[in-house]
Structures are given as C-alpha cells and as structure tokens.
mmCIF file of the N, C-alpha and C atoms, coordinates in Angstrom:
data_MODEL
# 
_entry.id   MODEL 
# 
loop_
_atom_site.group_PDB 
_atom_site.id 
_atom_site.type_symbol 
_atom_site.label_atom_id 
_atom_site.label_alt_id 
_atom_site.label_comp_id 
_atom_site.label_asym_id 
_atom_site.label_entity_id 
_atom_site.label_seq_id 
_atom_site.pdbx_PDB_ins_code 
_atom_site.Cartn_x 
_atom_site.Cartn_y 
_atom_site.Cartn_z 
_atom_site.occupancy 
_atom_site.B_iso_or_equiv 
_atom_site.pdbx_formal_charge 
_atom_site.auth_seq_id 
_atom_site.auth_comp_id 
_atom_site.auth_asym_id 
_atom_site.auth_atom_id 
_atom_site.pdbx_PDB_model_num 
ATOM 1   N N  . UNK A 1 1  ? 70.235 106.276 91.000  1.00 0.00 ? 1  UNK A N  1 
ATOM 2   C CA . UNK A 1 1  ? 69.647 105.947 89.729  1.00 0.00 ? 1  UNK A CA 1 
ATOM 3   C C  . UNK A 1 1  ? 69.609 104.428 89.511  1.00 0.00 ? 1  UNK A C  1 
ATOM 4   N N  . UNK A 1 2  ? 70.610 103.946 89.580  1.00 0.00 ? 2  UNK A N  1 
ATOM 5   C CA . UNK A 1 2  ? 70.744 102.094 89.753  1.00 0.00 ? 2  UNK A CA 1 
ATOM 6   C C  . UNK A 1 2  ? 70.023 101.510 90.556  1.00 0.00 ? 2  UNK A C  1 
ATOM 7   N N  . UNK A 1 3  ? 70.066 101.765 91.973  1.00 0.00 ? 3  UNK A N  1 
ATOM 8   C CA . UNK A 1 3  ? 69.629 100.612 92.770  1.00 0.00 ? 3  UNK A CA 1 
ATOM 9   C C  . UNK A 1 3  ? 67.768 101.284 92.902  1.00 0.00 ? 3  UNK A C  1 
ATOM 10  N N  . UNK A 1 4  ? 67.065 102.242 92.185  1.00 0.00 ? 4  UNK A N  1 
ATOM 11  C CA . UNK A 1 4  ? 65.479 101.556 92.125  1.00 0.00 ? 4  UNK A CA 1 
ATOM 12  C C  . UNK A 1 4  ? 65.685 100.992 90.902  1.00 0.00 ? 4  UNK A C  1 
ATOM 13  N N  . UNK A 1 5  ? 66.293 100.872 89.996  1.00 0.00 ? 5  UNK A N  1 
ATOM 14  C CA . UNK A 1 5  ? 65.992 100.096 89.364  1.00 0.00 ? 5  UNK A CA 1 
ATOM 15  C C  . UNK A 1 5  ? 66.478 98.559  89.834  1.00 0.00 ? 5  UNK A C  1 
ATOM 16  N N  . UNK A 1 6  ? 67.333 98.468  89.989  1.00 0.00 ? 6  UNK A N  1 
ATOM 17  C CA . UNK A 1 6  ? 67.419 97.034  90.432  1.00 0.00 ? 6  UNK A CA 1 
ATOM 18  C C  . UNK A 1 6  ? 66.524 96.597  91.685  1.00 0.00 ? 6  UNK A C  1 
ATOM 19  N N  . UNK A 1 7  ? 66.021 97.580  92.343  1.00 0.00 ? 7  UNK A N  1 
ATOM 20  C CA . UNK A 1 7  ? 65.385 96.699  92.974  1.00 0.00 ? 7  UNK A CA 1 
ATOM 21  C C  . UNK A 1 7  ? 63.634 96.213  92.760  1.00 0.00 ? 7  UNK A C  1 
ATOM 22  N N  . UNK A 1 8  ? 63.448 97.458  91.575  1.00 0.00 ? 8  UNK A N  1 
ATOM 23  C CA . UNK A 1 8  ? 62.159 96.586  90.679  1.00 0.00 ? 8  UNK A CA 1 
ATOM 24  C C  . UNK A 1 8  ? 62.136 95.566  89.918  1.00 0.00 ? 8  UNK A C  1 
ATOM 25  N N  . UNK A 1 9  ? 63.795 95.145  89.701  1.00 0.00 ? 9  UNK A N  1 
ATOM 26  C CA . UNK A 1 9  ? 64.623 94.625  88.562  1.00 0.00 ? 9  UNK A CA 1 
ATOM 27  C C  . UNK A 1 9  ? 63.974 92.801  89.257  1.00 0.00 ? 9  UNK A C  1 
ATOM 28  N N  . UNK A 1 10 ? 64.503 93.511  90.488  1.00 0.00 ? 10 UNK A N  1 
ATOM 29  C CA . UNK A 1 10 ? 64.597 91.976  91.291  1.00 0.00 ? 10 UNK A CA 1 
ATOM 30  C C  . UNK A 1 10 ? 63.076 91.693  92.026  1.00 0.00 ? 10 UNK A C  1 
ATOM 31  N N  . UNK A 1 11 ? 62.345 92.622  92.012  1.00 0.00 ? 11 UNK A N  1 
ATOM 32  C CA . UNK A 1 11 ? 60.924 92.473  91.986  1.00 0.00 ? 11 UNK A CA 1 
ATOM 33  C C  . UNK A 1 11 ? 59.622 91.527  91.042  1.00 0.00 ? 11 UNK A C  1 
ATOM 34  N N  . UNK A 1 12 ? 60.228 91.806  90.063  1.00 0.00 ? 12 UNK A N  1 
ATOM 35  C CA . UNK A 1 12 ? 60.079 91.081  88.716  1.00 0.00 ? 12 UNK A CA 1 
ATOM 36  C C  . UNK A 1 12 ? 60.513 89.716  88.856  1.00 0.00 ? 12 UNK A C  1 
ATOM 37  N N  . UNK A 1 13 ? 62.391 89.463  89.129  1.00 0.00 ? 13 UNK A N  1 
ATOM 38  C CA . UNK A 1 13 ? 62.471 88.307  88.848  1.00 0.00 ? 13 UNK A CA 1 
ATOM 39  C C  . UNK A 1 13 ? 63.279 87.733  90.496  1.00 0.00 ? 13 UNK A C  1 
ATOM 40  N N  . UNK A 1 14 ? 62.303 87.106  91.110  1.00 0.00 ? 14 UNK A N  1 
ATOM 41  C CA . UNK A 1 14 ? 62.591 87.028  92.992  1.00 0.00 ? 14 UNK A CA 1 
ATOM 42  C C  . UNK A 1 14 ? 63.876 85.681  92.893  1.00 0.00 ? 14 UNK A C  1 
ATOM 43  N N  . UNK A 1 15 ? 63.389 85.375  91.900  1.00 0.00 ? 15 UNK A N  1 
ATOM 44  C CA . UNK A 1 15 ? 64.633 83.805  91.844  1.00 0.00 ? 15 UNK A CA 1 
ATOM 45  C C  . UNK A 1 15 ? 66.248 84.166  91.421  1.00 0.00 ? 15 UNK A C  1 
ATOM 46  N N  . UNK A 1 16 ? 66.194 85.639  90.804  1.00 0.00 ? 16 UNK A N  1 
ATOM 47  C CA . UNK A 1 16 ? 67.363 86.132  90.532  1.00 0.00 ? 16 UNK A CA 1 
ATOM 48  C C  . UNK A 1 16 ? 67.995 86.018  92.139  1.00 0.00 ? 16 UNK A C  1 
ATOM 49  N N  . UNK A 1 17 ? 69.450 85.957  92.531  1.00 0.00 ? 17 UNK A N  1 
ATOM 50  C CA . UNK A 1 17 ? 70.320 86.898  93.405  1.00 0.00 ? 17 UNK A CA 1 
ATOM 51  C C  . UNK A 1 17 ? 70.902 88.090  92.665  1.00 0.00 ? 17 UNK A C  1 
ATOM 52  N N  . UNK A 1 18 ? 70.792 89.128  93.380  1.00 0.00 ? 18 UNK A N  1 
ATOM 53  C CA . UNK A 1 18 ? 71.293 90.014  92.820  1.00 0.00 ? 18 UNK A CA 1 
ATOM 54  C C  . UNK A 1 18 ? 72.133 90.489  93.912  1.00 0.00 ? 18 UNK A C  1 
ATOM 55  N N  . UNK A 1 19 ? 73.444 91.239  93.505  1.00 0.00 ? 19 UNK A N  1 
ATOM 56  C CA . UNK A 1 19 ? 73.827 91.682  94.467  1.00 0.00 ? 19 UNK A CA 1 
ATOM 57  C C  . UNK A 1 19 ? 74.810 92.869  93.974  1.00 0.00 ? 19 UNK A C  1 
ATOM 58  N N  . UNK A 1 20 ? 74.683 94.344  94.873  1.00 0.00 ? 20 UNK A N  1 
ATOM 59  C CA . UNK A 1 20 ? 74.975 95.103  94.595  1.00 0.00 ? 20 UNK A CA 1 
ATOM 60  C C  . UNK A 1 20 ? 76.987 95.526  95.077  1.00 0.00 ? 20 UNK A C  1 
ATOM 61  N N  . UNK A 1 21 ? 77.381 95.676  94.352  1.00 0.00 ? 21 UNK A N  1 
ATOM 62  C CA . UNK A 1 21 ? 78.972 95.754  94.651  1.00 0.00 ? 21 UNK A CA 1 
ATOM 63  C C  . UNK A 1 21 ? 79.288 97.294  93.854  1.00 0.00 ? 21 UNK A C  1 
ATOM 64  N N  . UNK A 1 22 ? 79.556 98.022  94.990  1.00 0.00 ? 22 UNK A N  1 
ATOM 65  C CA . UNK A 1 22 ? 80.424 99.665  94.430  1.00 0.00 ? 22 UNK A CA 1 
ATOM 66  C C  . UNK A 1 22 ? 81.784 99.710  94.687  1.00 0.00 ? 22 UNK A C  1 
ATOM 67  N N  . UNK A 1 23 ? 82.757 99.628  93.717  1.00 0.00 ? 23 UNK A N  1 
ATOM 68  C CA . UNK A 1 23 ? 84.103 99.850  93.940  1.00 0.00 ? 23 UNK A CA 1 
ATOM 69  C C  . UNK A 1 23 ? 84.709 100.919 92.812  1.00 0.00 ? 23 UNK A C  1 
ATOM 70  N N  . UNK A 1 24 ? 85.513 101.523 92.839  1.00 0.00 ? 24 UNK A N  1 
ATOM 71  C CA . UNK A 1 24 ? 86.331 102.158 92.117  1.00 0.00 ? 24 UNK A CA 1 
ATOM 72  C C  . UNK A 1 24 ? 87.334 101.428 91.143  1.00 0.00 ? 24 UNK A C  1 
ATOM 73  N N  . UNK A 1 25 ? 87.358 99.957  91.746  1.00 0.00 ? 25 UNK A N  1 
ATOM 74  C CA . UNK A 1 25 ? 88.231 99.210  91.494  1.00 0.00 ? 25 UNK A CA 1 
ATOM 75  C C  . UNK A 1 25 ? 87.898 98.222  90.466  1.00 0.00 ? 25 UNK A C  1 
ATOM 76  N N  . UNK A 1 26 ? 88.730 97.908  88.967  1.00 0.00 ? 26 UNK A N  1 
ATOM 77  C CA . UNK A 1 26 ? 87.843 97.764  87.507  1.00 0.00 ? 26 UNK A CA 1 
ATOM 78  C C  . UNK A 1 26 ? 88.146 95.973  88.190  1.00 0.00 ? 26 UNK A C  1 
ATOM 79  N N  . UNK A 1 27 ? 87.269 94.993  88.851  1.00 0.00 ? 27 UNK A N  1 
ATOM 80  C CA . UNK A 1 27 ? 87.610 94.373  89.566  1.00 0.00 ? 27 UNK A CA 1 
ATOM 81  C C  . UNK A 1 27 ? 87.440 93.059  88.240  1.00 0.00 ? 27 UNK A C  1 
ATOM 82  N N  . UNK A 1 28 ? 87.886 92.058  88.277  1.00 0.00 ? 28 UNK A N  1 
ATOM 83  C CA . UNK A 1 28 ? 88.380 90.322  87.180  1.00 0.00 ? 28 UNK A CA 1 
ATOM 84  C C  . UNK A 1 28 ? 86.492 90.376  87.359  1.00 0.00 ? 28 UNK A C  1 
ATOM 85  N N  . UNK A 1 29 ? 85.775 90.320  86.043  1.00 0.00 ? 29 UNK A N  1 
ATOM 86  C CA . UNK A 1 29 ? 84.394 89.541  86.309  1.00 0.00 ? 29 UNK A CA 1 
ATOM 87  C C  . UNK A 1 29 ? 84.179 88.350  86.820  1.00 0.00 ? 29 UNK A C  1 
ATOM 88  N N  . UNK A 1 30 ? 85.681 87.896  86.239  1.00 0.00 ? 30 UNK A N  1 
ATOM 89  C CA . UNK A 1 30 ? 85.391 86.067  86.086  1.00 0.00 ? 30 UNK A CA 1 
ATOM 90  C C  . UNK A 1 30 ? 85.844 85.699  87.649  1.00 0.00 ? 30 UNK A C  1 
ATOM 91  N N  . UNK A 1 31 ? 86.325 86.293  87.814  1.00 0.00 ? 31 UNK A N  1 
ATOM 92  C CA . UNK A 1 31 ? 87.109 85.699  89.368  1.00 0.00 ? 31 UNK A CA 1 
ATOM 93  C C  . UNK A 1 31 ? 86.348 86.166  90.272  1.00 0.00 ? 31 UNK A C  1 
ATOM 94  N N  . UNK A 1 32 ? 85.418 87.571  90.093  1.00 0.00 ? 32 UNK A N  1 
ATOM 95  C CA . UNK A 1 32 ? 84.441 87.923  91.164  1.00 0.00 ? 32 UNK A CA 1 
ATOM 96  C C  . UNK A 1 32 ? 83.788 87.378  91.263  1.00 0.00 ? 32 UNK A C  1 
ATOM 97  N N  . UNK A 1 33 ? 83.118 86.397  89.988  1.00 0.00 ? 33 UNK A N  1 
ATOM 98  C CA . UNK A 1 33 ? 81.818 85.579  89.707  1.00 0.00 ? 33 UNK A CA 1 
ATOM 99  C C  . UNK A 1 33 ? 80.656 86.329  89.583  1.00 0.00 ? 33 UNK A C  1 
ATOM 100 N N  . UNK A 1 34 ? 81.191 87.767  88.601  1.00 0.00 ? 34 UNK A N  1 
ATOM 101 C CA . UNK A 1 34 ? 79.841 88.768  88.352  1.00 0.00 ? 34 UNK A CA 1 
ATOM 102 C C  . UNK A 1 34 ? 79.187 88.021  86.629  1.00 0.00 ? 34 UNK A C  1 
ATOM 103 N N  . UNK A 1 35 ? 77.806 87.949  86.426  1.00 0.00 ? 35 UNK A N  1 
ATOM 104 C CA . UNK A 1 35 ? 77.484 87.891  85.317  1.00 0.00 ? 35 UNK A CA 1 
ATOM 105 C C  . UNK A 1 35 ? 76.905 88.942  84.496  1.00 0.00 ? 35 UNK A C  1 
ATOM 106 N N  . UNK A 1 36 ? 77.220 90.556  85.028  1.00 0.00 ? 36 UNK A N  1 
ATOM 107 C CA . UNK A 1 36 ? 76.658 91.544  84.559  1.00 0.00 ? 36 UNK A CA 1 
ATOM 108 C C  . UNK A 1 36 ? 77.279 92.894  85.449  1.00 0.00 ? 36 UNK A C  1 
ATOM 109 N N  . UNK A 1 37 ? 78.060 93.820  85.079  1.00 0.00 ? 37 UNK A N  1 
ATOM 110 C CA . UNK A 1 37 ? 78.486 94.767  85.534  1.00 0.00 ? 37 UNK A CA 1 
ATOM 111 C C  . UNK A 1 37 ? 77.807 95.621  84.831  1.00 0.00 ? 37 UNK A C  1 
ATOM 112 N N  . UNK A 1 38 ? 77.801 96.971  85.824  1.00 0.00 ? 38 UNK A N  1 
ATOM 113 C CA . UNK A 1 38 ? 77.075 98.208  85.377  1.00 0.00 ? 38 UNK A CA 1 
ATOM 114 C C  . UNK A 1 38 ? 78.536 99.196  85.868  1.00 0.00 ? 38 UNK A C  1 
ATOM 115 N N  . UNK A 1 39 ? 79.342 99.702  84.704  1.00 0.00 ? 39 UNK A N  1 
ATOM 116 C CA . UNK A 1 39 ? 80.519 100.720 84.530  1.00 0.00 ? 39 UNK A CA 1 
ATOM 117 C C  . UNK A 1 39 ? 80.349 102.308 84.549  1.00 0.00 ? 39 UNK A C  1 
ATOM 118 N N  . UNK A 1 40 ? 80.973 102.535 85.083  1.00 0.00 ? 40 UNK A N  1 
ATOM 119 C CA . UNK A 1 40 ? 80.914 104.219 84.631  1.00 0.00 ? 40 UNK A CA 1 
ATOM 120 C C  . UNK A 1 40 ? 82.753 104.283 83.596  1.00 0.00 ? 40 UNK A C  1 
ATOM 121 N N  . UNK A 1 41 ? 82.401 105.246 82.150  1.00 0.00 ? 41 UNK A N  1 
ATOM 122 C CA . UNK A 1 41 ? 83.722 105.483 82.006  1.00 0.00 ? 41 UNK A CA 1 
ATOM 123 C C  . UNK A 1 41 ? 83.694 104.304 80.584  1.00 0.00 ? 41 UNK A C  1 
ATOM 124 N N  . UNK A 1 42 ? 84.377 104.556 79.997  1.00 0.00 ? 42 UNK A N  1 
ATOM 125 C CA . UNK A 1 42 ? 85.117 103.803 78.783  1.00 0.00 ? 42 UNK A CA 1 
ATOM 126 C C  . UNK A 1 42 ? 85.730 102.143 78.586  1.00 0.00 ? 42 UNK A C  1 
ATOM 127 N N  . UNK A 1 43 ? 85.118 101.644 77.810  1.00 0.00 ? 43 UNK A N  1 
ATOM 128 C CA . UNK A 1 43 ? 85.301 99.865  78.043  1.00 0.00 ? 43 UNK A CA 1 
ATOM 129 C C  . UNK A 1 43 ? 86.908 99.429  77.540  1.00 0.00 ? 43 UNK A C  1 
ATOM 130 N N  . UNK A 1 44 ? 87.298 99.418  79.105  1.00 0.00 ? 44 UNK A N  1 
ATOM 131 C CA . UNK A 1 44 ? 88.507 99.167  79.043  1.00 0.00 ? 44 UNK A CA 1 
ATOM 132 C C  . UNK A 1 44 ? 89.370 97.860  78.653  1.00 0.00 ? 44 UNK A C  1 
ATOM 133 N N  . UNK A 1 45 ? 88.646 96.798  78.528  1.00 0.00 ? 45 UNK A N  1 
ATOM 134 C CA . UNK A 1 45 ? 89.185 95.150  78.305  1.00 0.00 ? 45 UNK A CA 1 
ATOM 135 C C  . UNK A 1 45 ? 87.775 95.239  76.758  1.00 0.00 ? 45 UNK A C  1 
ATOM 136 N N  . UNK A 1 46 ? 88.664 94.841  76.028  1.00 0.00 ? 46 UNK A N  1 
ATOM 137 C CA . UNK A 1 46 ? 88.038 94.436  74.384  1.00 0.00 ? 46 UNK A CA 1 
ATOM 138 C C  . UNK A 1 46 ? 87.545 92.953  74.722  1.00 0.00 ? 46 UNK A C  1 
ATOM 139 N N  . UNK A 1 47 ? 87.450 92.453  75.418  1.00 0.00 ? 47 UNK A N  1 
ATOM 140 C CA . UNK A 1 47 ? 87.250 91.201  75.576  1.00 0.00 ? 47 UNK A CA 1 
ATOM 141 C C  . UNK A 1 47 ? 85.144 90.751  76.117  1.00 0.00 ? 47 UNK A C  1 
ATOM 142 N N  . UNK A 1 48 ? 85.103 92.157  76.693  1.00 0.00 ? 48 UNK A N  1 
ATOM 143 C CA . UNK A 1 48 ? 83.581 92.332  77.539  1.00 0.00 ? 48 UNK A CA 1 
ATOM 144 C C  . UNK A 1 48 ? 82.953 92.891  75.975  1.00 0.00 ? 48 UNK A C  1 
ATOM 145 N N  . UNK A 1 49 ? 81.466 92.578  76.928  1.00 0.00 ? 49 UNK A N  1 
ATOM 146 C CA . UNK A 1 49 ? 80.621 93.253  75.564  1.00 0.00 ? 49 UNK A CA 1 
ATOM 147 C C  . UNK A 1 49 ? 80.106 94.478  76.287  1.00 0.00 ? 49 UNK A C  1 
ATOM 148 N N  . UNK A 1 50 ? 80.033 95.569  75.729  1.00 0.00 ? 50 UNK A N  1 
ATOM 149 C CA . UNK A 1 50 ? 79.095 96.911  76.363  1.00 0.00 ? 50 UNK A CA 1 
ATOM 150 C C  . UNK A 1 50 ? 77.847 97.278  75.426  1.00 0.00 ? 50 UNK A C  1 
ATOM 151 N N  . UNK A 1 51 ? 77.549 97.606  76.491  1.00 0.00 ? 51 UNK A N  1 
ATOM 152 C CA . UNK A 1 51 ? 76.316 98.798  75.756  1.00 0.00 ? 51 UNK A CA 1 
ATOM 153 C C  . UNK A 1 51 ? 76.197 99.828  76.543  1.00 0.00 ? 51 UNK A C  1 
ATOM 154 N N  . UNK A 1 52 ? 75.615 101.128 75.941  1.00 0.00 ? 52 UNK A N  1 
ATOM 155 C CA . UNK A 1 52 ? 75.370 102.916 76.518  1.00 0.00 ? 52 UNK A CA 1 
ATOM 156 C C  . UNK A 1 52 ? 73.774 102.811 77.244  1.00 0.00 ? 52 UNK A C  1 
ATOM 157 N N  . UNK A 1 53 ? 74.401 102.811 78.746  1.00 0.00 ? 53 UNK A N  1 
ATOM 158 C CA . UNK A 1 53 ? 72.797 102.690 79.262  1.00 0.00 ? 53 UNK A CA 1 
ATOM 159 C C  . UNK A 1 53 ? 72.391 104.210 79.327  1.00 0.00 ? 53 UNK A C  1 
ATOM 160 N N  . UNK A 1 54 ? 73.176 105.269 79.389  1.00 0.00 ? 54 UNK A N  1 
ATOM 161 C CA . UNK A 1 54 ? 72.501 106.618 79.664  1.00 0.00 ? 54 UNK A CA 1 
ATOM 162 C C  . UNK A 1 54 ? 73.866 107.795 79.747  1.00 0.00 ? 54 UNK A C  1 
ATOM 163 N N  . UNK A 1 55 ? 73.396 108.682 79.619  1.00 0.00 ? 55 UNK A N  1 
ATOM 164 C CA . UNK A 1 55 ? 74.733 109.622 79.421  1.00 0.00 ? 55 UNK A CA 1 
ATOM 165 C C  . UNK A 1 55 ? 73.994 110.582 80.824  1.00 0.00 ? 55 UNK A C  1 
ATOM 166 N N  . UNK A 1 56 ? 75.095 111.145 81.950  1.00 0.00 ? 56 UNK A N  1 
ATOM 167 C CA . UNK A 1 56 ? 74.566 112.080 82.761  1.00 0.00 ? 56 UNK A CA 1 
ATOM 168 C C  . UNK A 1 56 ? 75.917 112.890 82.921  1.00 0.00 ? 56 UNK A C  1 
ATOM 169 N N  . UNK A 1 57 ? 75.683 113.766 83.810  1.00 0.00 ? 57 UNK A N  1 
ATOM 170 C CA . UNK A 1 57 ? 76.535 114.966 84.648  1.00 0.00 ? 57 UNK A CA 1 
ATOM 171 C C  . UNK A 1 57 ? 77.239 114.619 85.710  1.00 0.00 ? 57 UNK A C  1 
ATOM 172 N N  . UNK A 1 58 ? 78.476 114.829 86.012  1.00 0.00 ? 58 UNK A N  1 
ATOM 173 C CA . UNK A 1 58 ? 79.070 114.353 87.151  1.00 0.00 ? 58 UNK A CA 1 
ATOM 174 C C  . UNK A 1 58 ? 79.357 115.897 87.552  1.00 0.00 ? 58 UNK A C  1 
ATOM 175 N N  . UNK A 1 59 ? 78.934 116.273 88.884  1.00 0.00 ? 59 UNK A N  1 
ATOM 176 C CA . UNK A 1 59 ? 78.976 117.758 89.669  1.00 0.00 ? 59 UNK A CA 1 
ATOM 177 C C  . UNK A 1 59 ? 79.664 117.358 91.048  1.00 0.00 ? 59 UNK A C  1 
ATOM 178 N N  . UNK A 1 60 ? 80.678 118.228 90.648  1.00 0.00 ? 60 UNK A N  1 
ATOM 179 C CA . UNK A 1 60 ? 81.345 118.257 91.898  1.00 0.00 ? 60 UNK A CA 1 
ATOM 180 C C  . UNK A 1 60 ? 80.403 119.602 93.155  1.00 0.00 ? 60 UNK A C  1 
ATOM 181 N N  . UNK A 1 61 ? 80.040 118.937 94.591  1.00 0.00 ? 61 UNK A N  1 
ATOM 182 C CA . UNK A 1 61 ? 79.098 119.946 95.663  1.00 0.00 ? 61 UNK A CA 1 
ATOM 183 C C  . UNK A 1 61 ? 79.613 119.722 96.590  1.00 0.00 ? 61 UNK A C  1 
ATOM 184 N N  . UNK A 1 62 ? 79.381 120.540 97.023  1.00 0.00 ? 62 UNK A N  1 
ATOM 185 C CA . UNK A 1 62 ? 79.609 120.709 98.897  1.00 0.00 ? 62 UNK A CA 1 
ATOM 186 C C  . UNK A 1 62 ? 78.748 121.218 99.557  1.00 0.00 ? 62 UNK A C  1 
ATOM 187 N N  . UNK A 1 63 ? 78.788 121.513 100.534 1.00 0.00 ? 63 UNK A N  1 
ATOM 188 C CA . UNK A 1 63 ? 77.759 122.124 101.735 1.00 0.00 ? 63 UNK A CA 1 
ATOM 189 C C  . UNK A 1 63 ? 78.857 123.847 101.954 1.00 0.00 ? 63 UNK A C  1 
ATOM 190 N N  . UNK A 1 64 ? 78.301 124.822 102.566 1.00 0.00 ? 64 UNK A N  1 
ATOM 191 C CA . UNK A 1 64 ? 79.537 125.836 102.608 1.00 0.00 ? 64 UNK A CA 1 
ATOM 192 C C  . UNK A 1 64 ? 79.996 125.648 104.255 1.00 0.00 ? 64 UNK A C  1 
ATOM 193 N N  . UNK A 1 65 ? 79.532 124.953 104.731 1.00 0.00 ? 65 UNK A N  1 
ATOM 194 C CA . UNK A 1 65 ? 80.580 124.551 105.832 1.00 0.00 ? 65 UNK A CA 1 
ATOM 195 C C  . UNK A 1 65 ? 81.962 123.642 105.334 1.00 0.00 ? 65 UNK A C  1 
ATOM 196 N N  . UNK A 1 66 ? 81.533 122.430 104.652 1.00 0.00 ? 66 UNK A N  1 
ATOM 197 C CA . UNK A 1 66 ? 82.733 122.212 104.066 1.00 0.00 ? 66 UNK A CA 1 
ATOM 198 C C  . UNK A 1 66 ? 83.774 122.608 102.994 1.00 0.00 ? 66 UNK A C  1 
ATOM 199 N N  . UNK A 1 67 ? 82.976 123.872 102.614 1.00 0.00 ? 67 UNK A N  1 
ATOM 200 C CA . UNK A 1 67 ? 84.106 124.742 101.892 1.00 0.00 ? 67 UNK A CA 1 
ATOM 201 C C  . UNK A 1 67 ? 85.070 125.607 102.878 1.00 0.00 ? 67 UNK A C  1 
ATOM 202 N N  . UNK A 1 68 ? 84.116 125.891 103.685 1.00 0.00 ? 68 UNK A N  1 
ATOM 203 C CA . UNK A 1 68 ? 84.918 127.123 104.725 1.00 0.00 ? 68 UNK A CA 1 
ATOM 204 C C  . UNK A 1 68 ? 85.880 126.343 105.961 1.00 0.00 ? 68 UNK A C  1 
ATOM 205 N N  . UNK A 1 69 ? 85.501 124.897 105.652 1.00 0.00 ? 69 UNK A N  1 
ATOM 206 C CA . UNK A 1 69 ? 86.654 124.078 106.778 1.00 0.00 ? 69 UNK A CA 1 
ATOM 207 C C  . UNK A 1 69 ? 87.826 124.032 105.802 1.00 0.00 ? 69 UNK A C  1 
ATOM 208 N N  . UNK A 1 70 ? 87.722 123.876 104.922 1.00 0.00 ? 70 UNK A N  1 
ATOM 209 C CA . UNK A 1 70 ? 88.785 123.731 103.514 1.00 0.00 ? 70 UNK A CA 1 
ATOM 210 C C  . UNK A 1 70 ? 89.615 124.801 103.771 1.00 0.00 ? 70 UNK A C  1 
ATOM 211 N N  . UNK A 1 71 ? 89.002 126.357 103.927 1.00 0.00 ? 71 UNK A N  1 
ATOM 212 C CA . UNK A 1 71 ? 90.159 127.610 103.638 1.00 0.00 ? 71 UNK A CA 1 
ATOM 213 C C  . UNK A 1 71 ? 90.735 127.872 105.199 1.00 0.00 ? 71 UNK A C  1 
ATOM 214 N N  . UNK A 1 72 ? 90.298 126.925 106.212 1.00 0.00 ? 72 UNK A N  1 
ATOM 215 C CA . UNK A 1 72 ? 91.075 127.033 107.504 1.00 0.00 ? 72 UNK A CA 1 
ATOM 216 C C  . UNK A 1 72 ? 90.212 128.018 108.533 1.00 0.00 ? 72 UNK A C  1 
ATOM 217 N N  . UNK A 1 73 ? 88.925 127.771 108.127 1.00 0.00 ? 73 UNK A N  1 
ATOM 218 C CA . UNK A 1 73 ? 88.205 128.633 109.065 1.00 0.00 ? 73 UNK A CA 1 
ATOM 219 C C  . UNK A 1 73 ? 86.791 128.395 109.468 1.00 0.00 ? 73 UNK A C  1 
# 
C-alpha cells in the first residue's frame, strides 16, 4: 500500500530523496535523520505530530503446507 504511493510520491517530486526504511524497531527520528515517518500502531512519544492516514485489517495466513509443517507432518 505505501511504496506505490511513494513511488508516484517521488515521481512528482524527482529532487526529493526518499528512502524507504521497514523496522519493527520505534527507531530516534532525530538521530536517524528521518523528516517524515509512516507508523503502524499508537503515537507513542507526545513530542511527534501524527495524523490517521487510513484504518485497515491485519490477517494472520498461511499456505496449508505451512500449517501442516507446524503439526509435525
């Protein structure tokens, strides 16, 4: 869902760098040298500004091979 948009994002504006970073990890903005994070989850430092880009479904799937490696068979 993110990266077509960013990459029409950066289509638009070619002088931007943009650069895409996925971590789990709620990582220092200031020390990463990010000027714009995109979060999943609840704004944890009162200090950032947020806004609600979209509400979705998180589904847990598998394939049934990797269910049936799961029960040992």
């Amino acid at each position: 869902m993110i990266i077509p948009e960013l990459t029409a994002f950066q289509r638009q504006h070619p002088d931007l760098r943009i650069r895409h970073v996925a971590s789990t990890a709620t990582d220092d903005l200031i020390s990463g040298r990010f000027d714009v994070a995109i979060r999943l989850g609840r704004l944890a430092d009162s200090t950032h500004r947020a806004a609600l880009l979209d509400r979705f479904a998180i589904l847990p799937v598998a394939s049934p091979e990797a269910l049936s490696a799961g029960q040992g068979g």
